[in-house]
C-alpha positions in Angstrom: 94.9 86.5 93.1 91.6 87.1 91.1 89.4 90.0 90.4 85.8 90.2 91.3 83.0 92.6 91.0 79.7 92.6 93.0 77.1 94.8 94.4 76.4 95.3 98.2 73.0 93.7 98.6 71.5 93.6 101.6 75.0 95.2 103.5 77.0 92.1 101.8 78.7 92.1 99.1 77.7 89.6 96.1 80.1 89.2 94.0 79.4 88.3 90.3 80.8 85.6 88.4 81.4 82.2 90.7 81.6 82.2 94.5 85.3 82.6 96.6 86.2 80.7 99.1 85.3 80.2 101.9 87.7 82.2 104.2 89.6 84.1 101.5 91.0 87.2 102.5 89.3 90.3 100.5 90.2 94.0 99.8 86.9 95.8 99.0 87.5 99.1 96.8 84.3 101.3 96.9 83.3 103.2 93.8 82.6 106.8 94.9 80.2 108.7 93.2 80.4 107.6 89.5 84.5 107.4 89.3 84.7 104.0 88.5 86.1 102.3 85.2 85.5 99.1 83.4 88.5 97.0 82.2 89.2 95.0 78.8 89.8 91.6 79.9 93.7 92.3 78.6 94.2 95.2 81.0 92.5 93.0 84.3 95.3 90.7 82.7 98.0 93.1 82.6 97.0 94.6 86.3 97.1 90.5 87.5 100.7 90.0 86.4 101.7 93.2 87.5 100.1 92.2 91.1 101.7 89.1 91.3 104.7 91.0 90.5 104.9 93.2 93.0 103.8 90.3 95.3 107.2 88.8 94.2 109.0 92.0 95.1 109.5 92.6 91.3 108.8 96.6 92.0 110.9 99.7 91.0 111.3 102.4 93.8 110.1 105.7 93.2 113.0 107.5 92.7 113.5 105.7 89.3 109.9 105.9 88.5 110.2 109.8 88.4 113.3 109.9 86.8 112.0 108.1 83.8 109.3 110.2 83.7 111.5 113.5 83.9 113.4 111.7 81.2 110.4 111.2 78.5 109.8 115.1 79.3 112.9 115.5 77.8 
């Protein structure tokens, strides 16, 4: 999995950084307005292992998820 950035020029999107290819797959997530947010290149690695992860089925379910957060509420 990799991460790209671009611009829609034109109605395409150009990605920067080194083409993909050809026929890959893409999810395209849309800043609106001026929400975005810029990542270190150790959090883009830290989102890629937890992606690949969660592509292996290495995920928690909810449930546990809120209960550790109720927990560190105390």
């Amino acid at each position: 999995m990799k991460i790209a950035t671009g611009k829609v020029v034109g109605g395409k999107v150009v990605v920067d950084g080194g083409p993909l290819e050809e026929g890959a797959s893409v999810t395209v997530l849309a800043r609106d307005g001026e929400n975005g947010f810029t990542l270190s290149p150790e959090e883009e690695a830290e989102l890629l292992l937890s992606i690949a992860e969660a592509d292996r089925g290495e995920t928690i379910s909810a449930e546990e998820v809120l209960a550790k957060l109720a927990r560190r509420r105390g």
